[in-house]
C-alpha positions as CSV (number, residue, x, y, z in Angstrom):
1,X,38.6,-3.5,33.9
2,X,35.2,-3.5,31.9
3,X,34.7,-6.6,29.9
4,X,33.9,-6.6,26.3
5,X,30.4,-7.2,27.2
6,X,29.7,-4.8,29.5
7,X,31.5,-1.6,27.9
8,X,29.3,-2.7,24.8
9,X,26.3,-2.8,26.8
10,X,27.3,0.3,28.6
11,X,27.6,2.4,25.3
12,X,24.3,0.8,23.9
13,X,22.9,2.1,26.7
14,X,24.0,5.6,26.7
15,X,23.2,5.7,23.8
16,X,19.6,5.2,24.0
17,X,19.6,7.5,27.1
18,X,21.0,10.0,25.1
19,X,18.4,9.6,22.4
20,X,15.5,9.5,24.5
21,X,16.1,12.3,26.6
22,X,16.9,13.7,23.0
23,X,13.6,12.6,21.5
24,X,11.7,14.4,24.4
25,X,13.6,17.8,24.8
26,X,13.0,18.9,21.1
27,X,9.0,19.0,21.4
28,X,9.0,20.5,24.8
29,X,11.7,23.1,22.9
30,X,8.9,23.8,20.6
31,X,5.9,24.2,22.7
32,X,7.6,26.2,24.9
33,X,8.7,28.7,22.0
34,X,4.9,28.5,20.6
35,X,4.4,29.7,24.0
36,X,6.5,32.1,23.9
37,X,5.5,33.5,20.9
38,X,2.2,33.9,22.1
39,X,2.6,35.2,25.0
40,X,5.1,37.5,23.4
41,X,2.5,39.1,20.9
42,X,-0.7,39.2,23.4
43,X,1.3,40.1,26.1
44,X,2.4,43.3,24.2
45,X,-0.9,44.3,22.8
46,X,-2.8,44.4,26.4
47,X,0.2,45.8,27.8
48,X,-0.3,49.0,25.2
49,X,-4.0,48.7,25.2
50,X,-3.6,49.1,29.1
51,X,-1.2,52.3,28.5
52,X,-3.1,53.8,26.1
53,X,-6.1,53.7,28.0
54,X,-4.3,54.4,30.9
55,X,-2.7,57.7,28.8
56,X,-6.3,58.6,28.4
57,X,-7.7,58.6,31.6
58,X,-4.5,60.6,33.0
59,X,-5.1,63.2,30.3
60,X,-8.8,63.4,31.5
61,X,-7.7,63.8,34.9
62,X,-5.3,66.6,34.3
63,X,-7.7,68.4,31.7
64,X,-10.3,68.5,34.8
65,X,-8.4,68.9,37.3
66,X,-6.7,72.1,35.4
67,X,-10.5,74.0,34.5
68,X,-11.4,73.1,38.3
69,X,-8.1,75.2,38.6
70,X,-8.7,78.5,36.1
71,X,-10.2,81.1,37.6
72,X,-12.1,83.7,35.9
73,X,-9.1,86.1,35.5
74,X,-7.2,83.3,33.9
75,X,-9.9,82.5,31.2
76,X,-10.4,86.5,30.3
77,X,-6.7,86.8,30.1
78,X,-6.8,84.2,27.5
79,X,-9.5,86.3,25.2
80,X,-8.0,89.6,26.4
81,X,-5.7,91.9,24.8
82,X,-2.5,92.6,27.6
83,X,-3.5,94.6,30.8
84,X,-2.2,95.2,34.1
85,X,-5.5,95.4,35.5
86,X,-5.8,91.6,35.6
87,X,-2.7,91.5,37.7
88,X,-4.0,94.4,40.3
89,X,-7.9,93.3,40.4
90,X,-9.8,89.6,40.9
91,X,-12.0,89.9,38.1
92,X,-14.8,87.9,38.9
93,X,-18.2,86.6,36.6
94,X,-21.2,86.7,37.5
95,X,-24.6,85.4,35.3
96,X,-27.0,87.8,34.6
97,X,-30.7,87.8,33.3
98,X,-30.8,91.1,31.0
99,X,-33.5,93.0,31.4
100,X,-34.7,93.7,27.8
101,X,-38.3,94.6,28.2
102,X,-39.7,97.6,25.6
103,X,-41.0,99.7,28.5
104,X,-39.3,100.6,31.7
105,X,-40.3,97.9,33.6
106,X,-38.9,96.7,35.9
107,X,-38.1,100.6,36.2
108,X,-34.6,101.6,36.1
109,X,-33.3,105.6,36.8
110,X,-31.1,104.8,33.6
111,X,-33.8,104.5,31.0
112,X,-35.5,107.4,32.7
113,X,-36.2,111.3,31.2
114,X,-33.2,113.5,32.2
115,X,-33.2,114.9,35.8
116,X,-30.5,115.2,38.2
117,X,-30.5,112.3,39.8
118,X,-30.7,110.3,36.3
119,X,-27.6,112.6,35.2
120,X,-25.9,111.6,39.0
121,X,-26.3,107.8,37.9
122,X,-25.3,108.0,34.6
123,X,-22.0,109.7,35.5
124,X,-21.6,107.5,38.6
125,X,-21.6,104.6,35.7
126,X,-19.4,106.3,33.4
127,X,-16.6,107.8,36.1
128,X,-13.4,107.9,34.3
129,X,-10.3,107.9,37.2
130,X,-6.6,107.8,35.7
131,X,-4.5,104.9,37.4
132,X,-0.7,104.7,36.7
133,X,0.9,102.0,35.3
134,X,5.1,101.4,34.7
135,X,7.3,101.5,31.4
136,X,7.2,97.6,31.1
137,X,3.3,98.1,30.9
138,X,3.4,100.5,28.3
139,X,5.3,98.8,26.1
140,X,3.0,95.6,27.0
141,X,0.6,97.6,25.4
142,X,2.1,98.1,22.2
143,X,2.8,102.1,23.1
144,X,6.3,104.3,23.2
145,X,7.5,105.1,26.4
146,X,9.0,108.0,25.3
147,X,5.7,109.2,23.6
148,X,3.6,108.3,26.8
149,X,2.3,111.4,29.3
150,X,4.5,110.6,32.6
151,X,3.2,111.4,35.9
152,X,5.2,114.4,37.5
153,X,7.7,113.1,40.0
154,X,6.6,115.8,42.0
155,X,3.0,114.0,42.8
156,X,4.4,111.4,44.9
157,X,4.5,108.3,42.5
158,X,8.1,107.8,41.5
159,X,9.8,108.1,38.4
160,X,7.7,105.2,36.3
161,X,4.5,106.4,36.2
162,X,2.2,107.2,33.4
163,X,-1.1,108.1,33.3
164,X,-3.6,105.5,31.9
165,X,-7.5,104.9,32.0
166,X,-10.0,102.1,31.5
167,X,-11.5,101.4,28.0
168,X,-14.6,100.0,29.4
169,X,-15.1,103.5,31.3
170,X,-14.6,105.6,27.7
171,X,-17.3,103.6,25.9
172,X,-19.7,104.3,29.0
173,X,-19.1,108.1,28.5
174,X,-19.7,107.4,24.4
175,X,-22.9,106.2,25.2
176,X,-23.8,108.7,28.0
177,X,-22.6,111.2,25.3
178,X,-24.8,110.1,22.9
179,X,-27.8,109.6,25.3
180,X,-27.3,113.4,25.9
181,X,-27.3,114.2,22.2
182,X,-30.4,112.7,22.0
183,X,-32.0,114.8,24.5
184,X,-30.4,117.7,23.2
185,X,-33.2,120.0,24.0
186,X,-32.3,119.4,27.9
187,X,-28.8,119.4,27.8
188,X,-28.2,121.6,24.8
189,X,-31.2,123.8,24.5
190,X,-29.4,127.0,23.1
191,X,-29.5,124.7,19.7
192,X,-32.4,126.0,17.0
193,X,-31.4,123.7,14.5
194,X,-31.1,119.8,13.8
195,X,-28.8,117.7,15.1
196,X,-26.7,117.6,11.8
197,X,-26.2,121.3,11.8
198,X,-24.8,120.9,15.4
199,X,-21.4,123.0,16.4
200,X,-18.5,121.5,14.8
201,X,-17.1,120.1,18.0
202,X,-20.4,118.6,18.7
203,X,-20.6,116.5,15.2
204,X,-17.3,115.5,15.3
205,X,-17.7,114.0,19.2
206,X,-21.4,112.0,18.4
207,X,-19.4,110.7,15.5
208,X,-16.3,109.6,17.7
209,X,-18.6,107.9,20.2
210,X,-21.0,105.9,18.0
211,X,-17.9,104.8,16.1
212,X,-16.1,103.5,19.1
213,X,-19.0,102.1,20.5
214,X,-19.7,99.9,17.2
215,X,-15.9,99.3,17.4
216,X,-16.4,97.8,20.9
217,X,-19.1,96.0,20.0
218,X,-18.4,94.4,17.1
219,X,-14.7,93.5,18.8
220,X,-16.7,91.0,20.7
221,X,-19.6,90.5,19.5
222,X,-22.1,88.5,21.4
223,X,-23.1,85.1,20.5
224,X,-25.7,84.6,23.2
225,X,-29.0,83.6,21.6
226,X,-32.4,85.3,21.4
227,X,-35.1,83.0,21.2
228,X,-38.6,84.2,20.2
229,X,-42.4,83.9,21.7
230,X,-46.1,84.6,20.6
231,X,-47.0,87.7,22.0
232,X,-50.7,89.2,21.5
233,X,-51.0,92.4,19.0
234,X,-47.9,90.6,17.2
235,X,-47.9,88.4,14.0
236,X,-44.3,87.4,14.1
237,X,-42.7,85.7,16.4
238,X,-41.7,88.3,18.9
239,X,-38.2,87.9,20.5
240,X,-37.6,87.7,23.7
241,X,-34.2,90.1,24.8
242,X,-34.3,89.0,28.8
243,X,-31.8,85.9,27.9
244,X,-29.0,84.9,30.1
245,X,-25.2,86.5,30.2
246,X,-21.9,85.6,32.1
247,X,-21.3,89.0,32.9
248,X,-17.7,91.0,34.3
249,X,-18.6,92.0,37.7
250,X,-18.5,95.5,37.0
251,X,-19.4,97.4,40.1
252,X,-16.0,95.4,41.7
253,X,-14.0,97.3,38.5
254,X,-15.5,100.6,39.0
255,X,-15.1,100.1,43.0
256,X,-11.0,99.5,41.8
257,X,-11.1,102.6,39.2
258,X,-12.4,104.7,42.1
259,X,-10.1,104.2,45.1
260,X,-7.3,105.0,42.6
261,X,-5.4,108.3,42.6
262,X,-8.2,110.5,43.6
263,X,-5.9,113.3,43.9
264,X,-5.7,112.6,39.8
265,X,-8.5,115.5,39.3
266,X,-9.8,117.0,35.9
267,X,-8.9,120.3,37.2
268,X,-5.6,119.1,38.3
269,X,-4.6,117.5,35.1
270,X,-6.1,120.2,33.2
271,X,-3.7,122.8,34.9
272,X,-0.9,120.3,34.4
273,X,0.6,121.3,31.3
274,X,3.6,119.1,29.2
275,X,7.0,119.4,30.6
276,X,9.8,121.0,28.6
277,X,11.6,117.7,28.2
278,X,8.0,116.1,26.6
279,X,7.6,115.0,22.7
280,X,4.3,116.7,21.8
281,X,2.3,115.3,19.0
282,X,1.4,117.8,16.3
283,X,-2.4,119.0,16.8
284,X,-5.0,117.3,14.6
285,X,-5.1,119.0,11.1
286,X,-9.2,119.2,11.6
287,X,-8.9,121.1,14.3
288,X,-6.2,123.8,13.1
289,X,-8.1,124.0,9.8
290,X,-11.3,125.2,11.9
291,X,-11.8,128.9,12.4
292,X,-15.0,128.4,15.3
293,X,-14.9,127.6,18.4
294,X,-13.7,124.4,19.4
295,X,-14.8,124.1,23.4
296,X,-17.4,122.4,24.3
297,X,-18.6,124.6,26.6
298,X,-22.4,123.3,27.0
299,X,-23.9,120.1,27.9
300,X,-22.4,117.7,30.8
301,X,-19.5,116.0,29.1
């Protein structure tokens, strides 16, 4: 047994053993907590500086990597109205210096006098050629089925086809329509009067083109820029039209247009004729309400 002595000294000296190691736990307690807190708040603001930059630079990444990845047809689909063609045709762009000069020069057969070979170029350039598209695209396009002219089954092309044509192509033959109009003494030289006092059919066609061609144009209407020079025998700063375009290819479009159908012939589809089972639109009140002619039997149309 422990003496009286020795169990007193014993106690006295756990007791300071317990007090010291006391003494020195409680400031290393607290420093390491003011560590902690430190490196608690630091630690999370770099870590979410580091992913928000980190955020950024992936978004860069992908926003590159995905314009690398658009190709033309993607980015007109984008600013274009549904159409199949996008799906059946690589649309490509090409940039183009327009040729904007006053005169004809560089020459071009296009701005030339009328002659045979300009009229073989400008229909060449404004060749419409049906193509057939399905139900699914006609409704696409905002039309009826029901009310839409349907290939004959007859022709070969099964029993979801419906005629359909180019836009692009129509406005061409507006403005080869109206070139002709304006050399009406060529192509309409039977006329011995002004061009307001034209056949009814005549009037009513200039004023269909020139109204779809502003339509077309003012659909879309170009924000290239014009920039202006000094030019001798001018005043005013005299502006220069030969400016740079991102231009449709569109010798590849009317390359497409032309391999298709080419049994689909005006005089074929004139002889055609709506079936029995058709819904025909009621004629134009204009035209039933006019007692002349209503053919358009001269010019190159």
């Amino acid at each position: 047994m422990k003496s009286a002595e020795e169990a007193t000294a014993y106690s006295a000296l756990g007791n300071n053993d317990d007090e010291s190691l006391l003494e020195e736990s409680v400031p290393r307690a607290r420093q390491l907590s003011i560590w902690r807190r430190a490196f608690s708040g630091r630690g999370l603001f770099i870590l979410n500086l580091f992913m928000f930059f980190g955020s950024i630079i992936a978004l860069t990444l992908v926003l590159i990597d995905a314009r690398r990845g658009c190709s033309d047809d993607e980015s007109l689909k984008r600013t274009s109205y549904f159409s199949p063609v996008f799906d059946r045709l690589q649309i490509t762009q090409e940039d183009r210096i327009i040729s904007g000069n006053l005169f004809n020069d560089p020459p071009t057969i296009y701005r030339e006098t009328p002659s045979k070979e300009v009229d073989a170029a400008w229909a060449a350039m404004a060749k419409i050629v049906p193509f057939v598209i399905r139900s699914e695209d006609v409704v696409r396009l905002g039309k009826d089925p029901k009310l839409t002219s349907k290939v004959p089954e007859d022709w070969g092309l099964g029993s979801d086809a419906y005629f359909a044509q180019l836009d692009g192509q129509h406005a061409l033959h507006c403005l080869n329509a109206v070139r002709k109009y304006v050399y009406r003494e060529h192509y309409y030289s039977s006329w011995e009067f002004p061009v307001a006092k034209m056949p009814f059919i005549h009037q009513n066609h200039l004023s269909h083109c020139l109204y779809i061609l502003l339509q077309t144009l003012s659909c879309q209407p170009s924000v290239d820029v014009i920039t202006y020079n000094w030019m001798e025998t001018q005043k005013s700063p005299f502006p220069d039209f030969a400016i740079h375009k991102k231009c449709r290819n569109h010798a590849a479009i009317l390359e497409w247009q032309n391999a298709q159908n080419t049994s689909f012939t005006p005089d074929r589809l004139d002889a055609l004729g709506a079936p029995e089972d058709a819904i025909v639109l009621p004629a134009l009140p204009q035209l039933l309400a006019h007692d002349g002619p209503l053919s358009q039997s001269e010019g190159h149309d």
